[in-house]
N, C-alpha and C positions, 0 to 999 in steps of 0.2 A: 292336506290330510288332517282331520279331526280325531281324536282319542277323546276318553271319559276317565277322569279322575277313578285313584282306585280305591278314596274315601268313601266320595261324593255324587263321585258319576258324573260332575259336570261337565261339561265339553270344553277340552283342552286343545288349544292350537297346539300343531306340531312343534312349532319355532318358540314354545312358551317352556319355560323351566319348573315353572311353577303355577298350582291351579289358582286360574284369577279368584274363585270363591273362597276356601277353606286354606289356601298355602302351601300342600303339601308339595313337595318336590317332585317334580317327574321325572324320569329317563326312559327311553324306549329305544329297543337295539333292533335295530333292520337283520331281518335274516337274508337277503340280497344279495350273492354274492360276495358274504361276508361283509359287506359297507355298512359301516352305523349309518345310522341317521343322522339328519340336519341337526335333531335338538341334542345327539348323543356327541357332536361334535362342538358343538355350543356351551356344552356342559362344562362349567371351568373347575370345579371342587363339590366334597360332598357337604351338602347345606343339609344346617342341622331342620328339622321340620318344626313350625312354627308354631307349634301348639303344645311339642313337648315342651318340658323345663330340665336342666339340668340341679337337681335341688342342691350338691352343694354349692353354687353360687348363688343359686336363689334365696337358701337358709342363709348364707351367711347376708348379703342384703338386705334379707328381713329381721336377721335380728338386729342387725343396725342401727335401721330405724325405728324396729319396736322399743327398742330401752330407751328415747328419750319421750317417742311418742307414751309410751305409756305413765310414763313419770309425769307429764302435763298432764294426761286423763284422768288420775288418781285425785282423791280427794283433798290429798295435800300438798296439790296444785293451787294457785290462785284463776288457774285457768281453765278449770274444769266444766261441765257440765255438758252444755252445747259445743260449748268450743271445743271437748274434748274429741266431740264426733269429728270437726275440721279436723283435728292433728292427725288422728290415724288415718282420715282419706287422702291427707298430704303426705304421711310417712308411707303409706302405702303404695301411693304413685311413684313417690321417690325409688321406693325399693324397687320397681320395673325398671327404673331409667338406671341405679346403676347395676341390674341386671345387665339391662342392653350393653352397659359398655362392660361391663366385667366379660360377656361372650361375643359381644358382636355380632351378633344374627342377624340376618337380614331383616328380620318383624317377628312382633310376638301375635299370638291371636288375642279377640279382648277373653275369651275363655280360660288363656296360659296366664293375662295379666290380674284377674280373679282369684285365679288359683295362690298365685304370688300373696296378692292382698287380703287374701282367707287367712294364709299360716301370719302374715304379718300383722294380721288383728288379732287373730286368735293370742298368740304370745304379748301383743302388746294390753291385751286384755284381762290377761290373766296374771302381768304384771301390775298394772291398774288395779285389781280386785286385791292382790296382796298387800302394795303400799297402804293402800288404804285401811283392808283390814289390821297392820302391823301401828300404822299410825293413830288410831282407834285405842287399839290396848295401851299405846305411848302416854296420851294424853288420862286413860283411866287410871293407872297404874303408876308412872312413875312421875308424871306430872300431878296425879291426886285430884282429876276433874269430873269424877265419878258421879259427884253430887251436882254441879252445874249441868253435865250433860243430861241427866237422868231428868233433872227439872224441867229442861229444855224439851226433851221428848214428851211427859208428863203435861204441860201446856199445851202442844202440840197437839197431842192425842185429843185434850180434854174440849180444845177448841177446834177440832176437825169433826168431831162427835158433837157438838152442838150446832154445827151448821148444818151436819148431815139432819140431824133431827127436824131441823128448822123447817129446809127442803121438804122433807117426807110429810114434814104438817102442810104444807101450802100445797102437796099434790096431795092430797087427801090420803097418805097413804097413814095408815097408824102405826108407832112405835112397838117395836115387840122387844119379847125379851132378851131376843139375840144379840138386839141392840145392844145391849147395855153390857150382853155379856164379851162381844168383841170388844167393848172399850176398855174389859176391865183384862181382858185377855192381852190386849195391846199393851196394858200396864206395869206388865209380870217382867222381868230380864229374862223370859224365853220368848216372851211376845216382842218387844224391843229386839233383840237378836235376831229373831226370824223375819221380822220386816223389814229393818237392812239389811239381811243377808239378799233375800228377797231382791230389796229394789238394785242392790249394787248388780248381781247376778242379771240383773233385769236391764241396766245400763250396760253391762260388759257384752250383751246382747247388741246391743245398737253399735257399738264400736265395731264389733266385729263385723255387721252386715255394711256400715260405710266402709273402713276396710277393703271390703271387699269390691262395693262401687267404685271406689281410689283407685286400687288395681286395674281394672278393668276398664275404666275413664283413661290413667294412666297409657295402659296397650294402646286404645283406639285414637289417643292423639299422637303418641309416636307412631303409630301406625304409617301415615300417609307419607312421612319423612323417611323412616327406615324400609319398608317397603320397597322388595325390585322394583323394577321396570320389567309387565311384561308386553 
């Protein structure tokens, strides 16, 4: 006897608990004389369905790993930048594995373990973007580095704008006046401000979407280990 998933439609063996494609649980009740069925007698307990989440276990999990992971991400980490991308796809992943063992489900999907690694990037992200900005105002303000850092960006600027020049001469493109009026724009403490706000904003971006790869990597190798047998 063959049935169809009430997701997916797939074809379910009778004797299968769950759909070999998507996970969801099956049960099917013989109207026969009253007799369950083979699989309704098979059925040992109710299993939670593989794609949902219980989020308070899953929040608490991911905030777990988003407070260290984001403290490595941040800028006043030594370990930032790229590697910061590594830390939230490993916190990430972490956070499904003690998922799995906080509920014990038989499997997640890689969709459920995504979803996990969204919220666990997202928070680890926007912890990230605070240290950062908090450590920023530390160094202007009470450590009194306002003037080195300003210098800093100030050379930056003035040597990013000279190569850019350089480029647009050698492809025959000619300097305009925008030119010079974005370098003088980038000059200003609302031009400095807005381009870090910008690129940090633009980095907590990337955390989040590996994050979310982590999570869902995560699922798909416990997968095959937690995973019935059907």
């Amino acid at each position: 006897m063959e049935i169809t998933c009430n997701r997916c439609h797939h074809t379910v063996q009778a004797e299968n608990c769950y759909c070999p494609k998507c996970g969801l649980p099956q049960l099917v009740y013989s109207a026969e004389d009253g007799t369950p069925s083979p699989q309704a007698e098979s059925w040992p307990e109710a299993v939670r369905d593989a794609s949902s989440i219980d989020w308070k276990f899953g929040m608490r999990a991911a905030l777990l790993l988003a407070i260290p992971a984001g403290f490595l991400s941040s800028d006043m980490s030594p370990f930032s930048g790229i590697l910061g991308m590594i830390w939230v796809a490993a916190a990430a992943a972490w956070a499904v594995v003690l998922y799995l063992r906080s509920q014990r489900p038989a499997w997640i999907t890689i969709g459920a373990g995504a979803r996990i690694g969204l919220v666990t990037g997202l928070m680890a992200a926007w912890l990230a973007f605070a240290i950062t900005g908090g450590w920023f105002f530390v160094e202007r303000v009470m450590f009194h580095q306002s003037s080195e850092i300003d210098g800093l960006w100030r050379k930056g600027v003035m040597e990013g704008e000279e190569m850019t020049r350089q480029l647009m001469a050698q492809w025959g493109f000619p300097n305009t006046p925008q030119t010079k009026e974005r370098e003088l724009w980038m000059l200003t403490p609302e031009g400095h401000a807005g381009y870090q706000t910008f690129g940090k904003a633009f980095s907590c971006l990337f955390l989040v979407l590996s994050a979310t790869a982590g999570g869902a990597l995560g699922a798909r190798l416990l997968a095959r280990s937690r995973r019935p047998e059907i």
